[in-house]
matplotlib code that plots the C-alpha trace (Angstrom):
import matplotlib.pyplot as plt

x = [144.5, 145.8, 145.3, 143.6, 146.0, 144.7, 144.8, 140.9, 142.2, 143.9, 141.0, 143.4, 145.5, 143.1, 141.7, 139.1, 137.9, 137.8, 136.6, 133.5, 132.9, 132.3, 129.8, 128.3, 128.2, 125.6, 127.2, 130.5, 128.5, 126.4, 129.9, 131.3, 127.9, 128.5, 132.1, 130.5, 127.9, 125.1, 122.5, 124.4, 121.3, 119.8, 122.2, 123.4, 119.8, 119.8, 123.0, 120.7, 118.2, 119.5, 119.8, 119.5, 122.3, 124.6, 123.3, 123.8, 127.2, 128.8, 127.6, 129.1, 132.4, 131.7, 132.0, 134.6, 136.7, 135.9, 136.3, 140.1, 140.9, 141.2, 140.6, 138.0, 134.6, 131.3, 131.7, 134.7, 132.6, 129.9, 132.2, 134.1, 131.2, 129.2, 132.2, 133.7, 131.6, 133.0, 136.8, 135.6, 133.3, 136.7, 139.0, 137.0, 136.6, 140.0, 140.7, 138.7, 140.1, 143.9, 142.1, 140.2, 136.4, 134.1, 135.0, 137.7, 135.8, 134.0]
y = [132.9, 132.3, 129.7, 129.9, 131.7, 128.9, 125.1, 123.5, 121.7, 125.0, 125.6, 126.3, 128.9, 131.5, 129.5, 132.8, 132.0, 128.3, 128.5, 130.7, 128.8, 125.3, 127.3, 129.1, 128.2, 130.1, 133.2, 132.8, 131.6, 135.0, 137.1, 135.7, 136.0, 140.1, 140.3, 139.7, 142.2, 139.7, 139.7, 138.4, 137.6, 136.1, 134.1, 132.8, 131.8, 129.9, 128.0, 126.1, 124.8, 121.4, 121.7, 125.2, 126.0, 124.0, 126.3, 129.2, 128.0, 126.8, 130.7, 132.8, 130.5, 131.1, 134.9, 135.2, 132.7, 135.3, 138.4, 137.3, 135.7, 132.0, 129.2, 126.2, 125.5, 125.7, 121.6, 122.1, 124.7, 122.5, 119.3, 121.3, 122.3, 119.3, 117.4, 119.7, 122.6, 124.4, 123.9, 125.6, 128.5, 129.2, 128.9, 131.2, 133.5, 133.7, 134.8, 137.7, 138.0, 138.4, 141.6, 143.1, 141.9, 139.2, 138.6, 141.2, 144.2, 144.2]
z = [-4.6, -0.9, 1.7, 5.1, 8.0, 10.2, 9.5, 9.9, 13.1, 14.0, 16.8, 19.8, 17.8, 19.4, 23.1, 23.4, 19.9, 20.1, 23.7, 22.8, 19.3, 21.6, 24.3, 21.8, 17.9, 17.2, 18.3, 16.1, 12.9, 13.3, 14.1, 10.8, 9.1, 10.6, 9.4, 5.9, 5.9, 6.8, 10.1, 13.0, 14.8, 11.7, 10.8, 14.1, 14.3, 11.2, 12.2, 14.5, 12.5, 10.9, 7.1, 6.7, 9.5, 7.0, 4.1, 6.3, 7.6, 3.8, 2.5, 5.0, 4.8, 0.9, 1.4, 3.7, 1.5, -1.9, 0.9, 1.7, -1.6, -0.6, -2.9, -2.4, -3.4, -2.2, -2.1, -0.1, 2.3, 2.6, 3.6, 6.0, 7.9, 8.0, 8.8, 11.4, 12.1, 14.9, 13.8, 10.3, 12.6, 14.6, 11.4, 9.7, 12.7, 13.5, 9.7, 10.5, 13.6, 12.0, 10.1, 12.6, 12.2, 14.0, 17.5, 17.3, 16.7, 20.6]

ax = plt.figure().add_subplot(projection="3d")
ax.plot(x, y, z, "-o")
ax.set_aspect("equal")
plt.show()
């Protein structure tokens, strides 16, 4: 199993990324909800509502973790979202981003 290309705090490794991700949240969680096969618009919708936008959030960060082979736990997801949401929405964006996917692919 591998590690993340980009630290949690690693935000301003990509400014475009990071830039968008703190406008617009909801638009990065539905990217990397895309990148994984899932409804952008669904799930960029559920990212704003509260309890289930951290359900949402910990899932899609679940599948792109078992997509690239990275270790954690859904625990792990879950803390690193509600903890620091939009550092985990860039991190994992820009983790597509390095293979072509999410914001990339426009």
């Amino acid at each position: 199993m591998g590690e993340w290309k980009h630290g949690t705090f690693g935000c301003f490794d990509n400014l475009g990324i990071c830039i968008i991700t703190y406008i617009a949240p909801c638009y990065t969680a539905g990217k990397n909800a895309e990148a994984n096969g899932e409804s952008c618009i669904l799930y960029g919708c559920l990212s704003m509502l509260g309890c289930i936008g951290l359900w949402s959030m910990t899932s899609i960060r679940g599948k792109t973790r078992e997509a690239k082979g990275i270790d954690g736990s859904y625990v792990n997801d879950l803390m690193c979202i509600w903890c620091c949401t939009l550092c985990a929405l860039a991190q994992e964006n820009m983790e597509w981003a390095d293979g072509g996917q999410a914001m990339a692919r426009e």
